[in-house]
N, CA, C and O of each residue as an XYZ file, in Angstrom:
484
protein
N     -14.151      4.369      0.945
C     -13.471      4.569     -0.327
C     -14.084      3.606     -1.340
O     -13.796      2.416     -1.213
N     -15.120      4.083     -2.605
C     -15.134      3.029     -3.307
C     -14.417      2.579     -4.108
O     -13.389      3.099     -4.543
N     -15.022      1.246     -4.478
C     -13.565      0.422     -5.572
C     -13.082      1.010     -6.515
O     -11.971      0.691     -6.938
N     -13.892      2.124     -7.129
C     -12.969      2.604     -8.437
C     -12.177      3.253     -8.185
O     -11.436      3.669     -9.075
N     -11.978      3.655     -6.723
C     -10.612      4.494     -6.507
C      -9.653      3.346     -5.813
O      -9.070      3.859     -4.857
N      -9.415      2.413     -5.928
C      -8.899      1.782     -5.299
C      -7.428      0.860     -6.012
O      -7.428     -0.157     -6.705
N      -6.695      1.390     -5.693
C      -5.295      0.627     -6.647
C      -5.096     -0.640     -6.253
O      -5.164     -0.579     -5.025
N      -4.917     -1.607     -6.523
C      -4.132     -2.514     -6.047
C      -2.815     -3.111     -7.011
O      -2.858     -3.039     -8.239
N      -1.848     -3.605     -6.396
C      -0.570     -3.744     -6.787
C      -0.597     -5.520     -6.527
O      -0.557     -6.172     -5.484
N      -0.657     -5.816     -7.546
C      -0.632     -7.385     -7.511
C       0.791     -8.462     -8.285
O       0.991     -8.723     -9.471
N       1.403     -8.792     -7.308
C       2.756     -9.938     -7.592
C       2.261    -11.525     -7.317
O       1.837    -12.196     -6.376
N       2.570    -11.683     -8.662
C       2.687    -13.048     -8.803
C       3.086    -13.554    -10.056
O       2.317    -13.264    -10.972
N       4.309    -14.391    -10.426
C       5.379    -15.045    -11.019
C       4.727    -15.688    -11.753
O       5.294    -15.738    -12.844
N       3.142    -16.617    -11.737
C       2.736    -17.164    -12.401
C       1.508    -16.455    -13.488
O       0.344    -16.182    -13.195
N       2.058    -16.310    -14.535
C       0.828    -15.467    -15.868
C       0.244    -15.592    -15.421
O      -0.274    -14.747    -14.690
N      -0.158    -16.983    -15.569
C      -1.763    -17.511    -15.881
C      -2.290    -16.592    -14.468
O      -2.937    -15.548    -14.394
N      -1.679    -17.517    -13.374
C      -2.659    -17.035    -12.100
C      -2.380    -15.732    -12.290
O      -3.469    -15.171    -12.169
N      -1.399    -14.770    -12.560
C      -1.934    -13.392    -12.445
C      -2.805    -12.836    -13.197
O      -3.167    -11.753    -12.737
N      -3.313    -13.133    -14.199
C      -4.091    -12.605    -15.043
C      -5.325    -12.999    -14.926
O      -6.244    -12.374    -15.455
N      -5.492    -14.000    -14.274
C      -7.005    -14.234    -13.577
C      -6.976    -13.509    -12.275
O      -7.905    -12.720    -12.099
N      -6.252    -13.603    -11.505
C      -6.632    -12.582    -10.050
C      -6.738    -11.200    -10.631
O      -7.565    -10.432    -10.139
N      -5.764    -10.697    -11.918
C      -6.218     -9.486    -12.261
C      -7.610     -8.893    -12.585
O      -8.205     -7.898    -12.170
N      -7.971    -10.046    -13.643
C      -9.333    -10.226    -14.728
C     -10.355     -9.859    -13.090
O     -11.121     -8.902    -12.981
N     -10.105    -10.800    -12.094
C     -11.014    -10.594    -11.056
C     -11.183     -9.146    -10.231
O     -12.230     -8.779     -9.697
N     -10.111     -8.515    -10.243
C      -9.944     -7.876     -9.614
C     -10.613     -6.516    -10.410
O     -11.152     -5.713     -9.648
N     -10.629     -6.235    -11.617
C     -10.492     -5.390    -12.662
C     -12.387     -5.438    -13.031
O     -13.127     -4.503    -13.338
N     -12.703     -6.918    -12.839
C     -14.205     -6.993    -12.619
C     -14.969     -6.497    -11.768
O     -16.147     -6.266    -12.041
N     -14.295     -6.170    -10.250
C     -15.004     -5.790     -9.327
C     -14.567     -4.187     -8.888
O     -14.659     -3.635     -7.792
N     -14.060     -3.678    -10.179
C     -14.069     -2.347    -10.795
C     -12.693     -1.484     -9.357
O     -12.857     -0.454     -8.703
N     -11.510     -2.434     -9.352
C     -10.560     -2.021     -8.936
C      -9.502     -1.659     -9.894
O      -9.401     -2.544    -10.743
N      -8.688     -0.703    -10.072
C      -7.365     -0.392    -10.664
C      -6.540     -1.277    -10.518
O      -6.507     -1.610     -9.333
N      -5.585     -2.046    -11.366
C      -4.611     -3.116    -10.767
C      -3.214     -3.108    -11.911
O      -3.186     -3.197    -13.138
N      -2.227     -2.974    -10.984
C      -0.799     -2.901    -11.389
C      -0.419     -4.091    -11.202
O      -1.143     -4.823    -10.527
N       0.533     -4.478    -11.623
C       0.780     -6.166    -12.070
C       2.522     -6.003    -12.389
O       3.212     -5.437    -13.236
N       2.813     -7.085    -10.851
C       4.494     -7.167    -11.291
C       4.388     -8.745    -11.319
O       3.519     -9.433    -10.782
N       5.638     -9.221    -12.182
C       6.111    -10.389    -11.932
C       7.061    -11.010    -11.091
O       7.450    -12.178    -11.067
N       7.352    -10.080    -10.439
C       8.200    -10.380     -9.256
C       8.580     -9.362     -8.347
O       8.098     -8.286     -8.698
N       9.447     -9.265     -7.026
C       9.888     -8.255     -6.103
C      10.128     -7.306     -6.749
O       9.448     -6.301     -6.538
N      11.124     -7.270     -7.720
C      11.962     -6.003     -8.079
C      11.157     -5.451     -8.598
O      11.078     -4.337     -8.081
N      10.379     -5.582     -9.454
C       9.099     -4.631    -10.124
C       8.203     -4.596     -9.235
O       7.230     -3.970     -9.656
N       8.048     -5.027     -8.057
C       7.266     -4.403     -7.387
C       7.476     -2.934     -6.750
O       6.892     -1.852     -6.798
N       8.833     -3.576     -6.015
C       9.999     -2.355     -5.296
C      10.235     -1.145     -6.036
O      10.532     -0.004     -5.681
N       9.949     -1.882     -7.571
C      10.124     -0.102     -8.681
C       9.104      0.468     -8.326
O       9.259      1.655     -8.037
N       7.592     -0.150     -8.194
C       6.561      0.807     -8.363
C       6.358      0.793     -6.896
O       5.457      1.535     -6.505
N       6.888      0.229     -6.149
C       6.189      1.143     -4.551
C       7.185      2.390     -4.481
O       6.544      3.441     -4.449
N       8.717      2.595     -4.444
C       9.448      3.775     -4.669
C       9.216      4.875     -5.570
O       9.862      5.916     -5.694
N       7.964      4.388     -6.312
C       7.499      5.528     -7.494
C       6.560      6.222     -6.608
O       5.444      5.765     -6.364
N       6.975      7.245     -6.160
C       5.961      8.243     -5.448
C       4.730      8.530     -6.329
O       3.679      8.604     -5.692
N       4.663      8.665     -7.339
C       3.544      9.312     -8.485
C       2.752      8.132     -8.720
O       1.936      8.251     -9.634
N       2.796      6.662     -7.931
C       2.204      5.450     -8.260
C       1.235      5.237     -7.196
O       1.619      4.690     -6.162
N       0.101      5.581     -7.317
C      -0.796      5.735     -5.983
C      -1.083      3.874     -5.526
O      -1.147      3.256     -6.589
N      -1.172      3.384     -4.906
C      -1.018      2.132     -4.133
C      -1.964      1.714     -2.723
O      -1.447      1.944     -1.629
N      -3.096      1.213     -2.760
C      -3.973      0.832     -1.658
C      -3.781     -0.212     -0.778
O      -3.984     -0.216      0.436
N      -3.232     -1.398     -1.729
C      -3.120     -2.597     -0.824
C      -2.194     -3.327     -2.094
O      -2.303     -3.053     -3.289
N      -1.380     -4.202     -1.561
C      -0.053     -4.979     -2.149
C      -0.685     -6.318     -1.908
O      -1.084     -6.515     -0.760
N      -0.871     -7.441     -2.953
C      -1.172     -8.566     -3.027
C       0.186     -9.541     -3.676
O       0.785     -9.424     -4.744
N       0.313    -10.236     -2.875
C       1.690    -11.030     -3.178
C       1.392    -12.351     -2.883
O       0.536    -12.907     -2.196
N       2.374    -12.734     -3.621
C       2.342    -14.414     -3.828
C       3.291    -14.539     -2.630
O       3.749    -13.521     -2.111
N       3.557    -15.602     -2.238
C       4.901    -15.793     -0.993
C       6.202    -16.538     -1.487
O       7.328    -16.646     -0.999
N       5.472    -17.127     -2.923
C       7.334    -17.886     -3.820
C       7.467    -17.248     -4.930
O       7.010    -17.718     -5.972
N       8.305    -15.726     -4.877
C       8.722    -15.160     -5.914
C       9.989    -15.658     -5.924
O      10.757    -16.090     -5.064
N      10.045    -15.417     -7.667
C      11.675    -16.189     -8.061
C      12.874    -15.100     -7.420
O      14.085    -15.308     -7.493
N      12.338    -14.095     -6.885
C      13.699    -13.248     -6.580
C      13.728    -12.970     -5.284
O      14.700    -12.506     -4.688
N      12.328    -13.330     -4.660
C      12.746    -13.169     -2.748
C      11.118    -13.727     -2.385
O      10.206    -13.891     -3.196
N      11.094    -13.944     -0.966
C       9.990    -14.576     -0.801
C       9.234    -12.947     -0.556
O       9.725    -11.818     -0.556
N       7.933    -13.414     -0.371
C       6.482    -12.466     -0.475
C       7.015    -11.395      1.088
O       7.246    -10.201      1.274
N       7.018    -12.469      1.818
C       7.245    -11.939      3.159
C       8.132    -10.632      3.520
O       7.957     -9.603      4.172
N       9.204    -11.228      2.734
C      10.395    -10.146      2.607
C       9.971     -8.978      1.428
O      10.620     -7.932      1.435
N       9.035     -9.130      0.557
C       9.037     -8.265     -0.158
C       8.184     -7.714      0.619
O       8.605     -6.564      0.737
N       7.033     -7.835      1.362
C       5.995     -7.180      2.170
C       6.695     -6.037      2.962
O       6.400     -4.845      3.038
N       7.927     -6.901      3.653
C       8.605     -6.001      4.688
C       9.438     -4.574      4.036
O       9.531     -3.470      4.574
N       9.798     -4.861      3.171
C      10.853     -3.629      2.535
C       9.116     -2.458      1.861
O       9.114     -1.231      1.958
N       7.656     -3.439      1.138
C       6.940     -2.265      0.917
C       6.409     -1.711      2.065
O       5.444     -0.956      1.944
N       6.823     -1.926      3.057
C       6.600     -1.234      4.557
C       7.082     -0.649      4.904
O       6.554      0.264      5.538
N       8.951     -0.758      4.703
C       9.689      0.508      4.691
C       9.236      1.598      3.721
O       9.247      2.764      4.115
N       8.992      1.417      2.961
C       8.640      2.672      1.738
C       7.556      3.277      1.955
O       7.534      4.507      1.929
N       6.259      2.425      2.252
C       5.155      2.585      2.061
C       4.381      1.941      3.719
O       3.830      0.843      3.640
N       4.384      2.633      5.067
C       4.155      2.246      5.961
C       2.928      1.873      6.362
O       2.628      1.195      7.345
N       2.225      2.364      5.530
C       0.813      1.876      5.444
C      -0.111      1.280      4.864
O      -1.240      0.973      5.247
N       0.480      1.110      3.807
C      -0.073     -0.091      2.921
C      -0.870     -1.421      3.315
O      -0.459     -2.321      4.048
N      -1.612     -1.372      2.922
C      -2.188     -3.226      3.772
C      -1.455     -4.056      2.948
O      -1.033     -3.699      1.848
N      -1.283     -5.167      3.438
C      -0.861     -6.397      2.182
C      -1.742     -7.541      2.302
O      -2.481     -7.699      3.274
N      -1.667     -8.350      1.309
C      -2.397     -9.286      1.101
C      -1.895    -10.735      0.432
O      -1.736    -10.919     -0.774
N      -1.676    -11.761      1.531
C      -0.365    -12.963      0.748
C      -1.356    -13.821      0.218
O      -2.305    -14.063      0.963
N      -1.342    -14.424     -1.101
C      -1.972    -15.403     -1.721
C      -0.504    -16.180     -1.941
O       0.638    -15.951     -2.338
N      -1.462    -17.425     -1.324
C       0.041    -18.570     -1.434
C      -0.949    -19.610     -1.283
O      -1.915    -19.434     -0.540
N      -0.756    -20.865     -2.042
C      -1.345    -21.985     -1.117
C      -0.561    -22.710     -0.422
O      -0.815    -23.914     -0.401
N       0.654    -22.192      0.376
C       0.292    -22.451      1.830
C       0.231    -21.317      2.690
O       0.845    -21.022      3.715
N      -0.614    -20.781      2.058
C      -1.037    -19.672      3.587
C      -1.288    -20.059      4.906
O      -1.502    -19.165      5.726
N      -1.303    -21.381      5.307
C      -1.727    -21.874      6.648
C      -0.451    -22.316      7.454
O      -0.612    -22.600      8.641
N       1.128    -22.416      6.759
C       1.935    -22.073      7.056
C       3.679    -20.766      6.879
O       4.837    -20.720      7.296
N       2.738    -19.967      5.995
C       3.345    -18.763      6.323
C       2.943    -17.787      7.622
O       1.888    -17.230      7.923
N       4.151    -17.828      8.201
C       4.521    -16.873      9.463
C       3.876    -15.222      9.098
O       4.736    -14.341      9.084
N       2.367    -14.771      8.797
C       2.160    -13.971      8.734
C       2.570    -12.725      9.862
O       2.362    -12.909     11.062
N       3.358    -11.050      9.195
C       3.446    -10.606      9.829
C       2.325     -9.769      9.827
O       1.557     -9.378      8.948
N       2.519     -9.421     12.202
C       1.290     -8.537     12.098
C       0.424     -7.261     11.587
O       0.928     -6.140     11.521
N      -0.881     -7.523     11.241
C      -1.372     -6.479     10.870
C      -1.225     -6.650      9.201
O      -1.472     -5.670      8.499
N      -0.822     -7.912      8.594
C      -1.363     -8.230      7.460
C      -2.167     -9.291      7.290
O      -2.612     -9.871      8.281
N      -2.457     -9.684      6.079
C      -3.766    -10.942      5.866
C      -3.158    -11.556      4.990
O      -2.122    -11.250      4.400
N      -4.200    -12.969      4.844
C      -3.485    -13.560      3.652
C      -4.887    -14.390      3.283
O      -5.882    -14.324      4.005
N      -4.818    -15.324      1.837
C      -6.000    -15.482      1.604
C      -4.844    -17.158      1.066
O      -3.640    -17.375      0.929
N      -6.222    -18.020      0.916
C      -5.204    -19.624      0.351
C      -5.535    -19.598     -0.772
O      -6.614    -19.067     -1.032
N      -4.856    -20.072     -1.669
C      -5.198    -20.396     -3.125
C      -5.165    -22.039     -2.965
O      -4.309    -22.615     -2.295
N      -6.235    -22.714     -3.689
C      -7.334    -21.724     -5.195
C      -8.099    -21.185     -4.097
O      -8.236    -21.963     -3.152
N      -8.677    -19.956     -3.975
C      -9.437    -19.625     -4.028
C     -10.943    -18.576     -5.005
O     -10.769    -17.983     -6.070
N     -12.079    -18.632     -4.344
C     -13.048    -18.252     -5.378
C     -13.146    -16.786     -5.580
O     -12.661    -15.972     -4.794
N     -13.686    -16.529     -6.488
C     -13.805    -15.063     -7.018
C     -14.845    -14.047     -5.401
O     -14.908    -12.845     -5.144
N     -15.387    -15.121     -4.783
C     -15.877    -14.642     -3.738
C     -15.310    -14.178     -2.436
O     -15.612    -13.262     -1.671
N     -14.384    -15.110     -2.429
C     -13.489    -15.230     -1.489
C     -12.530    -14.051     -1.555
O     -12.075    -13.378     -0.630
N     -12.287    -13.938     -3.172
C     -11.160    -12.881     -2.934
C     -12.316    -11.162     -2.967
O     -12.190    -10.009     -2.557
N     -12.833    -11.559     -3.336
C     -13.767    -10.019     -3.315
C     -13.959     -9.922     -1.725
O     -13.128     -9.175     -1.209
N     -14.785    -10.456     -0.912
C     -15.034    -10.531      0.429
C     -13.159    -10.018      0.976
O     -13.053     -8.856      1.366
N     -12.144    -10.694      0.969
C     -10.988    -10.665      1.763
C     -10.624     -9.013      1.431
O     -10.258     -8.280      2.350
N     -10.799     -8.376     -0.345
C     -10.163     -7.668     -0.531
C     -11.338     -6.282      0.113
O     -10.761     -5.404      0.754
N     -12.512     -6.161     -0.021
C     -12.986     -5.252      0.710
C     -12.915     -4.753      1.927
O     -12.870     -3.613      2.388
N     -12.910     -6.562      2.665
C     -12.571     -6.401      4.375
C     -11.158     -5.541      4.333
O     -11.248     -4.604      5.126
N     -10.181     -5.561      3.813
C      -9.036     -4.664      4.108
C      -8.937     -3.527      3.589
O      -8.319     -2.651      4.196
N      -9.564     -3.254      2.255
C      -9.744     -1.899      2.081
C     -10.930     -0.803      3.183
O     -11.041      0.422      3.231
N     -11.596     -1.815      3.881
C     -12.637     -0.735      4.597
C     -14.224     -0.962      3.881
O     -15.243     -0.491      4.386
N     -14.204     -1.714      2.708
C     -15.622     -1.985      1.979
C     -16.469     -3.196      2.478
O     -16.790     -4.039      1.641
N     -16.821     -3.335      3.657
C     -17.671     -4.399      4.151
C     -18.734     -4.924      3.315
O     -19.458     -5.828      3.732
């Protein structure tokens, strides 16, 4: 699947950092939806007409942690990959069969993490 078909759904509470993981993401010619927290996420994964590849989440949203929001876009959306950016990714209890990447990380880092899960080696 190449990147220009590729949605990603990106949560994170902080502007700044979202708008640079976006800017990055949007550079390496991916589609990207942008919530500021769970509940706008939860709107657009229940939006059937909202096509969705992989869910990138922070793990300290002001309205529930990442984890828990991962789990409910799994009820909706069972196949979704997710993707936790937190800096402490080295102690979040990742569940299986998702990834997570540490912040800061580089524009390399996140290109490399986000292909490996879409299937773009």
């Amino acid at each position: 699947m190449p990147a220009q078909t590729s949605t990603i759904l990106v949560v994170e509470d902080d502007d700044i950092v979202r708008m640079l993981i976006v800017d990055v993401l949007e550079e390496l010619e991916y589609v990207v939806l942008e919530a500021e927290d769970g509940a706008a996420a939860l709107k657009m994964l229940t939006d059937s007409a909202v096509h969705i590849d992989l869910l990138m989440t922070d793990q300290g949203l002001p309205d529930m942690k990442g984890t828990d929001l991962a789990g409910q876009a799994r009820q909706i959306r069972p196949q979704v990959p997710v993707l936790f950016a937190s800096g402490y990714a080295e102690i979040i209890d990742i569940p299986e069969g998702m990834h997570s990447i540490g912040k800061p990380f580089s524009i390399d880092q996140l290109r490399d993490k986000v292909k490996h899960i879409l299937g773009n080696p």
